[in-house]
One Martini backbone bead per residue (centre of mass of N, CA, C, O) as a GRO file, in nm:
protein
  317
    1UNK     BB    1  -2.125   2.543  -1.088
    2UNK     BB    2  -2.327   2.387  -0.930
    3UNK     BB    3  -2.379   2.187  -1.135
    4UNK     BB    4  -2.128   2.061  -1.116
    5UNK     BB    5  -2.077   1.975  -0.866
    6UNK     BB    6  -2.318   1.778  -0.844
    7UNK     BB    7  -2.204   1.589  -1.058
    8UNK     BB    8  -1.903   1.542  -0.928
    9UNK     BB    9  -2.068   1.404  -0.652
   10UNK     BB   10  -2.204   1.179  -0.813
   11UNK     BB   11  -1.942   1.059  -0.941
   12UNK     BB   12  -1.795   1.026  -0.638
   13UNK     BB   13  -2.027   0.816  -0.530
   14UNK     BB   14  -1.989   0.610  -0.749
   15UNK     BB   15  -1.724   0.530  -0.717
   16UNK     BB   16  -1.720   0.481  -0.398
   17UNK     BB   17  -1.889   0.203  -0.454
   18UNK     BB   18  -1.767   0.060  -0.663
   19UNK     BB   19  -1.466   0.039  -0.494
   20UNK     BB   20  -1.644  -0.098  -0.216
   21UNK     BB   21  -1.701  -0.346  -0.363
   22UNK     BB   22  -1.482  -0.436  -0.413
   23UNK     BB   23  -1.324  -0.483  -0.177
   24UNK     BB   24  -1.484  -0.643   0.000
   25UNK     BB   25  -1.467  -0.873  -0.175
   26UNK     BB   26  -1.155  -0.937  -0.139
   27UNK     BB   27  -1.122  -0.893   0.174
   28UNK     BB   28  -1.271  -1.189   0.167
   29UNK     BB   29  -1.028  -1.347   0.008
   30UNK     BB   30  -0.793  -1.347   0.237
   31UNK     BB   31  -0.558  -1.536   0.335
   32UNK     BB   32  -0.662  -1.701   0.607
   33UNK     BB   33  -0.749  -1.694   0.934
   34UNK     BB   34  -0.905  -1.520   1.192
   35UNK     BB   35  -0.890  -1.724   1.423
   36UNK     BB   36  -0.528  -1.712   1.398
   37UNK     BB   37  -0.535  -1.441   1.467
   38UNK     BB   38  -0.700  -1.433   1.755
   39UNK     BB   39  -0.547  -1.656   1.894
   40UNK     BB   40  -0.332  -1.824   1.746
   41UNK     BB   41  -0.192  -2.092   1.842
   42UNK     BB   42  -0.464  -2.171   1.991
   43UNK     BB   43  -0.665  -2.229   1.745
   44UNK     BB   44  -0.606  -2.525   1.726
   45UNK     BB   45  -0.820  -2.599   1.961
   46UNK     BB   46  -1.010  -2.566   1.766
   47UNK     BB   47  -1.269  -2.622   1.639
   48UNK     BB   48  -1.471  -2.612   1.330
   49UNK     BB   49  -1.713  -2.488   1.423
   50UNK     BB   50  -1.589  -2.269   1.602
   51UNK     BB   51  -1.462  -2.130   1.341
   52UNK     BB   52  -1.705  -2.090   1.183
   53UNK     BB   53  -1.846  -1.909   1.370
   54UNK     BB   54  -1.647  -1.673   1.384
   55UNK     BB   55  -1.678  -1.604   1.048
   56UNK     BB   56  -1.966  -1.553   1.074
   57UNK     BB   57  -1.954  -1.317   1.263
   58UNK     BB   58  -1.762  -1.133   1.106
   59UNK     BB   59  -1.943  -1.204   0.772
   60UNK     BB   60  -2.177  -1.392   0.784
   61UNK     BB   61  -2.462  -1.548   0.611
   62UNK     BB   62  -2.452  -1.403   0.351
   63UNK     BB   63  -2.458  -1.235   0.079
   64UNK     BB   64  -2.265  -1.002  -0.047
   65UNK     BB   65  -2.498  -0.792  -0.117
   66UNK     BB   66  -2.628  -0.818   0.172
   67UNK     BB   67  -2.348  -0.737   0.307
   68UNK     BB   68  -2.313  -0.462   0.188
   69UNK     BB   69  -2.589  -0.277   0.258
   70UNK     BB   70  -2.548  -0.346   0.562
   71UNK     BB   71  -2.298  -0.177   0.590
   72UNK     BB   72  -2.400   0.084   0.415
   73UNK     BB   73  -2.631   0.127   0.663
   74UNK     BB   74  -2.443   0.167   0.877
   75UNK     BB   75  -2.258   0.397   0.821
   76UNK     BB   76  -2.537   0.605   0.812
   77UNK     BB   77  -2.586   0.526   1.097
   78UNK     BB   78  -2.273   0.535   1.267
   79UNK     BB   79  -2.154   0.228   1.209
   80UNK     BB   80  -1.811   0.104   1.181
   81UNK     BB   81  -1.755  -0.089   1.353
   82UNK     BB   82  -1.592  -0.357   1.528
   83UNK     BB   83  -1.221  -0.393   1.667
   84UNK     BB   84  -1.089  -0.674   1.761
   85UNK     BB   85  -0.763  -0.573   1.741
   86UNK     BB   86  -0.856  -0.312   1.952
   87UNK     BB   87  -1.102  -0.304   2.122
   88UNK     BB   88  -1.277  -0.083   1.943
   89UNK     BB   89  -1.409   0.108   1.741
   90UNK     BB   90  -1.352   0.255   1.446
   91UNK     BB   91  -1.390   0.558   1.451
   92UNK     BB   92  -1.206   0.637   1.659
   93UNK     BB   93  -0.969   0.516   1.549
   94UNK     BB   94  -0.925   0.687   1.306
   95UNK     BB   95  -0.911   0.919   1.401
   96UNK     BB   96  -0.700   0.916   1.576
   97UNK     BB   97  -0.443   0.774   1.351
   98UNK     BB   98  -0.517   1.037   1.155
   99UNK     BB   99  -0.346   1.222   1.253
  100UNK     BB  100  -0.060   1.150   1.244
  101UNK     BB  101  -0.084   1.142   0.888
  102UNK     BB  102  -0.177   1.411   0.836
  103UNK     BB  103   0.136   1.518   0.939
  104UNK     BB  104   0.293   1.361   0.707
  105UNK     BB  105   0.163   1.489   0.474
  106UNK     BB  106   0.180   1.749   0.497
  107UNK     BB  107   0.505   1.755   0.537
  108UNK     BB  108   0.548   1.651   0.267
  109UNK     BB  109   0.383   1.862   0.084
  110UNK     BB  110   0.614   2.079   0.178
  111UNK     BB  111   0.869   1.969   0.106
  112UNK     BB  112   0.799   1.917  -0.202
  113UNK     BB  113   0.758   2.199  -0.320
  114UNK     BB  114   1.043   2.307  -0.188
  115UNK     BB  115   1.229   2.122  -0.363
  116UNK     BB  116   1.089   2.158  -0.650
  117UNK     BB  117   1.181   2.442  -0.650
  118UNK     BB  118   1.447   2.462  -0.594
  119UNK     BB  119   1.544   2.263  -0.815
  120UNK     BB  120   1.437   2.397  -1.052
  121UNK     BB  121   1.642   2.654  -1.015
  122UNK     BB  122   1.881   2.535  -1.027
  123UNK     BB  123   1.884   2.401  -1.321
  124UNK     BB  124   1.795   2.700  -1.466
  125UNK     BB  125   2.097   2.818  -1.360
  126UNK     BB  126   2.236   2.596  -1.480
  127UNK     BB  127   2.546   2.560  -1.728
  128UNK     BB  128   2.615   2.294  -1.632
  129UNK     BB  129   2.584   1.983  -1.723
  130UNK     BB  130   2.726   1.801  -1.493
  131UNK     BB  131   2.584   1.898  -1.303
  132UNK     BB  132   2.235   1.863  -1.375
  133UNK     BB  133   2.313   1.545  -1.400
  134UNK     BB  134   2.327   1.487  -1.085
  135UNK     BB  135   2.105   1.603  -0.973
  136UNK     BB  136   1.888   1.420  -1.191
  137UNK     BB  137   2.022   1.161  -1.028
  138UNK     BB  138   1.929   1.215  -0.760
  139UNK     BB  139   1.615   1.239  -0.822
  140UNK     BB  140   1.618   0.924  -0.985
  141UNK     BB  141   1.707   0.764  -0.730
  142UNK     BB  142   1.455   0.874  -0.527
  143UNK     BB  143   1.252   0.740  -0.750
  144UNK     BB  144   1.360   0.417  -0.781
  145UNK     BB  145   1.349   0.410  -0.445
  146UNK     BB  146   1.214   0.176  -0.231
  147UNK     BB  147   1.040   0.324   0.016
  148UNK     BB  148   1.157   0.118   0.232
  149UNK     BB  149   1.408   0.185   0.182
  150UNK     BB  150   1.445   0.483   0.213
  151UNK     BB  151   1.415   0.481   0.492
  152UNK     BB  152   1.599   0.313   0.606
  153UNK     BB  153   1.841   0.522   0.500
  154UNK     BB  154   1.714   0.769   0.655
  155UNK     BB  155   1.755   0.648   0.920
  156UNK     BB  156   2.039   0.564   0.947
  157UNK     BB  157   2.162   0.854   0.880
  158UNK     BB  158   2.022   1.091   1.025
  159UNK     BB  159   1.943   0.926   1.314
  160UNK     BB  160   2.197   0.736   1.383
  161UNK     BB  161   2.413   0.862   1.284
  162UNK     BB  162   2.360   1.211   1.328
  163UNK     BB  163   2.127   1.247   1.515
  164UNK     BB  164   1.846   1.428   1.395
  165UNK     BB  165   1.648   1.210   1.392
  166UNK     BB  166   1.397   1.028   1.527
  167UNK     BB  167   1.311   0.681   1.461
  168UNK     BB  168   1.060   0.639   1.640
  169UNK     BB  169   0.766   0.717   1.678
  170UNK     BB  170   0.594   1.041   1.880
  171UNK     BB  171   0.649   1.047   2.184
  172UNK     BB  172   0.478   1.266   2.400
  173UNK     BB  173   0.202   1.388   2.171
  174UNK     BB  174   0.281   1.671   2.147
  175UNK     BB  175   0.267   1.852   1.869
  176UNK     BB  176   0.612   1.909   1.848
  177UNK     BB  177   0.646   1.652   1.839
  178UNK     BB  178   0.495   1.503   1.583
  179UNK     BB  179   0.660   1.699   1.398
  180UNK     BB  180   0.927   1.608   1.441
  181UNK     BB  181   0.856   1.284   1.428
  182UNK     BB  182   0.755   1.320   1.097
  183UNK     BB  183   0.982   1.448   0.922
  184UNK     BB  184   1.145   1.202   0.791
  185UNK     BB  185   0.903   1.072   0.682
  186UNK     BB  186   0.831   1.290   0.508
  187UNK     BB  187   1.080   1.286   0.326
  188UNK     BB  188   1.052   1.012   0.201
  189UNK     BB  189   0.779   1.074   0.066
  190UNK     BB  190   0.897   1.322  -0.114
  191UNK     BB  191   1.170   1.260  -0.286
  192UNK     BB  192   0.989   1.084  -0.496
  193UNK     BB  193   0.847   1.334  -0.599
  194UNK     BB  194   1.027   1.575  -0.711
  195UNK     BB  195   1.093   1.434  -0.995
  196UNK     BB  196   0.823   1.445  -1.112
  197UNK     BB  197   0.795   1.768  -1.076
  198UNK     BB  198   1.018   1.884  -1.207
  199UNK     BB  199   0.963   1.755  -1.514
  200UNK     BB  200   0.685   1.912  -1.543
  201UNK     BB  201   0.808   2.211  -1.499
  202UNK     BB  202   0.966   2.189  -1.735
  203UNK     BB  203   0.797   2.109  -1.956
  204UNK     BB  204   0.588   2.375  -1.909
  205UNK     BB  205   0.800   2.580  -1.989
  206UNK     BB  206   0.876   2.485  -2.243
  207UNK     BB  207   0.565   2.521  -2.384
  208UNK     BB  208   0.578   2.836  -2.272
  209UNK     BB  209   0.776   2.995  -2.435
  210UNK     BB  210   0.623   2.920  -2.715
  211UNK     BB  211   0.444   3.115  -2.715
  212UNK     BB  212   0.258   3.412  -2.846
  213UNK     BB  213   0.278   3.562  -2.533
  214UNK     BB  214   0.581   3.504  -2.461
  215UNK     BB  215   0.712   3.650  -2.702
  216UNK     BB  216   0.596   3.919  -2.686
  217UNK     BB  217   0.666   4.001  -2.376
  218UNK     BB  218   0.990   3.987  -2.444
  219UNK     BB  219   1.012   4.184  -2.629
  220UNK     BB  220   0.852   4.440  -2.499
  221UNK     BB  221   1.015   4.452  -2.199
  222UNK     BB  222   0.910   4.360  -1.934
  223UNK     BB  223   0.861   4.310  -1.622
  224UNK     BB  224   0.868   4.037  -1.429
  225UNK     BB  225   0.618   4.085  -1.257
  226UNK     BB  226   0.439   4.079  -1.480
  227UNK     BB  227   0.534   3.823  -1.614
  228UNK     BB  228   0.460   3.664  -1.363
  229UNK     BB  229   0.125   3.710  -1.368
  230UNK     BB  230   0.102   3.559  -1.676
  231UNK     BB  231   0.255   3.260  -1.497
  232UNK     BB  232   0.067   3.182  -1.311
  233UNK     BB  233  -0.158   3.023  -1.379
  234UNK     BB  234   0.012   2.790  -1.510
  235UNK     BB  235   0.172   2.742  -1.289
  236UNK     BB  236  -0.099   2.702  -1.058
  237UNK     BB  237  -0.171   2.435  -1.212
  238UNK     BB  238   0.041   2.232  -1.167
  239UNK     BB  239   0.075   2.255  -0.843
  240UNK     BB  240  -0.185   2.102  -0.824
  241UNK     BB  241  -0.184   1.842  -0.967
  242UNK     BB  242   0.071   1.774  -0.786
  243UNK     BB  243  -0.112   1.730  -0.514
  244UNK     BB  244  -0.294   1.554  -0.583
  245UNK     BB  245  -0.097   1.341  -0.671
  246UNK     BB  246   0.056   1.314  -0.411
  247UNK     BB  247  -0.154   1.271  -0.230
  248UNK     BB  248  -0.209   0.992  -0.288
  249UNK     BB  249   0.084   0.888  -0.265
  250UNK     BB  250   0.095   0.943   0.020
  251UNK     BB  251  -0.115   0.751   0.145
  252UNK     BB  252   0.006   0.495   0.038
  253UNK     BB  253   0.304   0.541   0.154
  254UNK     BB  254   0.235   0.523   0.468
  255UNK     BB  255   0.251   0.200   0.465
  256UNK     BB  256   0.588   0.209   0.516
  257UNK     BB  257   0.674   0.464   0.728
  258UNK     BB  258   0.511   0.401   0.945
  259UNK     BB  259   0.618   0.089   0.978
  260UNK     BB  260   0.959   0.192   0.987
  261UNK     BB  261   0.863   0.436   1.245
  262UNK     BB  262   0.626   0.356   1.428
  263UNK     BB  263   0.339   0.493   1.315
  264UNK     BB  264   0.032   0.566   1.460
  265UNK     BB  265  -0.147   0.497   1.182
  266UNK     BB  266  -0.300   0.420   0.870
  267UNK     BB  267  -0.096   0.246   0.758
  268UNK     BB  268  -0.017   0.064   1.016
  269UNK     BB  269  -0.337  -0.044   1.050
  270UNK     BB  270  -0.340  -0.176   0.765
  271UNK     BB  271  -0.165  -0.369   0.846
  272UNK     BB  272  -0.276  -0.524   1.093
  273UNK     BB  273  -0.565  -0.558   0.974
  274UNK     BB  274  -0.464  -0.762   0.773
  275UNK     BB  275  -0.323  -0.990   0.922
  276UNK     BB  276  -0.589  -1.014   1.144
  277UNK     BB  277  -0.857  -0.984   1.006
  278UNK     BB  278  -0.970  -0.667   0.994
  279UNK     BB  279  -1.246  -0.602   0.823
  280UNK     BB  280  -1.371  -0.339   0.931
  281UNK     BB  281  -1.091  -0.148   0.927
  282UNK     BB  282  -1.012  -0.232   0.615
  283UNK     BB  283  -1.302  -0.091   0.496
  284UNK     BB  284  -1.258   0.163   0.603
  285UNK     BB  285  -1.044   0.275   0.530
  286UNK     BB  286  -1.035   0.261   0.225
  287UNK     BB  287  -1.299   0.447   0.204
  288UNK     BB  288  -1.192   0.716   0.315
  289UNK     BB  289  -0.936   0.732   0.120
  290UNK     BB  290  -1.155   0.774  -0.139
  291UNK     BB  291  -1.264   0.990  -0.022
  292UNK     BB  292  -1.043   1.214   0.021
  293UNK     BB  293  -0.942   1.194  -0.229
  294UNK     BB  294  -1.197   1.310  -0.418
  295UNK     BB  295  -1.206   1.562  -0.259
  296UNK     BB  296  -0.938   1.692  -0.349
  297UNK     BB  297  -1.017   1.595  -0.661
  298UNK     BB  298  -1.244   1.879  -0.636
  299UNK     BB  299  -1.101   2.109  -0.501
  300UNK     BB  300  -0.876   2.136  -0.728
  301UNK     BB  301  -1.095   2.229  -0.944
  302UNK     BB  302  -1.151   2.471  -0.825
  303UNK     BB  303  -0.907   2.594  -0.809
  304UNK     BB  304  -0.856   2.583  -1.148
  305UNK     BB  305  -1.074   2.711  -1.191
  306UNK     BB  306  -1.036   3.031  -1.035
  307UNK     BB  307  -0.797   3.067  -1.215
  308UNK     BB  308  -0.885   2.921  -1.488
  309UNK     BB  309  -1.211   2.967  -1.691
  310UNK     BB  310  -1.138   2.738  -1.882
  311UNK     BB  311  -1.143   2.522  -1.721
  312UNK     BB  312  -1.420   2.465  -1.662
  313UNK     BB  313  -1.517   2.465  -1.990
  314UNK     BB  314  -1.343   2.192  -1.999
  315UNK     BB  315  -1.502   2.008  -1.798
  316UNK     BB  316  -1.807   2.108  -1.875
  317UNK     BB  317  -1.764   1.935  -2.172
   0.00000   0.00000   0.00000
């Protein structure tokens, strides 16, 4: 097992250099300048030396290798860069940030969980067709449309007219608000998720009756509880790997709601960094956010070997 892990984390450590130097290299290549970024209107008056003095504080005078390397260098030195348009540390910044996303992703991955189970449960109850129709269109429904618009249409619903959540910030800042103001984001976040998880555990379901240990226990009548046991293990591989990839997909997601619902989080950080080009901001929000991802689908895996040691063997091979 630490055999796997440890080559997992090298594998893990491979992807992370791989894909921060592509980023790296695009984050050079965005369009516009930091000079008018950082001056704004004013940034006119300055000469064209002025404005490369700028760009060359900012990127440096070397070789993009040479940039990278060294960019790398300071990250283990634990130097994250200095955001101008923050005028705070990096590492600091991220840090504080970093709760608020914490916060929606979290209560996304709890909401996204909890419907997805009701509504599973409700299809396979139900034997009316066009009630199930409506139910999976109503699923299919919030999975096709654009989280900035879903995000908009529960603000104006719940917020507005219902007036049953705050439509935007953080409140107060104590953690009760916090978790307050972050339920609608995060149902946001969550609804686009329901409809692909509800479809893969109908999926494995409808392939797990066919199984011939699920024909023979279901022939000798055995209890519920029983027959429970023995459809564990397949049920939680199915909802490991949909939190795996909810993971992904709700940190993504949070530069939508974040920026709807005016969360001041990472998803928020990320618009604004980019805006402004704050290249040291938007170069560790990306590195962390591969870490983040990466990590969580190696815990993933650890605990679908534990769960069934099936899957080491073939992780392993």
């Amino acid at each position: 097992m630490w055999k796997y892990v440890s080559k997992r984390f090298g594998k893990s450590a491979l992807a992370l250099i791989i894909c921060s130097f592509i980023c790296f290299i695009l984050i050079r290549q965005l369009p516009g300048s930091a000079a008018y970024s950082i001056y704004g209107a004013n940034a006119q008056r300055l000469t064209e030396e002025e404005k490369v003095r700028i760009e060359q504080a900012l990127l440096g005078n070397e070789s993009l290798i040479m940039q990278y390397i060294q960019w790398i260098g300071d990250i283990l030195r634990g130097d994250w860069g200095f955001s101008f348009s923050k005028q705070q540390n990096v590492l600091t910044l991220i840090m504080e940030q970093s709760l608020y996303t914490a916060i929606v992703v979290t209560l996304a991955l709890i909401f996204t969980n909890i419907l997805m189970t009701l509504w599973f449960y409700l299809l396979q109850r139900l034997r009316h067709k066009l009630l199930r129709s409506i139910l999976g269109g109503l699923l299919l429904g919030a999975m096709v449309v654009p989280g900035f618009w879903l995000s908009f249409f529960l603000l104006w619903l719940c917020g507005v007219i219902l007036g049953w959540f705050p439509i935007y910030g953080v409140g107060d800042g104590s953690m009760g608000a916090l978790i307050y103001h972050a339920i609608l984001p995060s149902i946001a976040l969550a609804l686009p998720a329901v409809y692909y998880g509800v479809k893969l555990l109908e999926d494995q379901f409808a392939g797990l009756k066919q199984q011939p240990f699920m024909i023979h226990l279901q022939r000798r009548g055995i209890s519920r509880s029983r027959l429970a046991r023995h459809v564990f293990p397949h049920v939680g591989l199915v909802y490991l790997q949909l939190n795996g990839y909810f993971v992904t997909a709700f940190i993504g997601g949070t530069i939508a709601v974040e920026t709807v619902f005016s969360i001041p989080g990472v998803g928020k950080l990320t618009v604004e960094a980019t805006k402004l080009h704050d290249y040291p901001t938007l170069l560790m929000i990306i590195l962390v956010s591969l870490a983040v991802i990466l990590v969580v689908q190696l815990l993933i895996d650890l605990c679908s070997c534990w769960i069934d040691p099936r899957v080491f063997r073939s992780l392993k091979d």
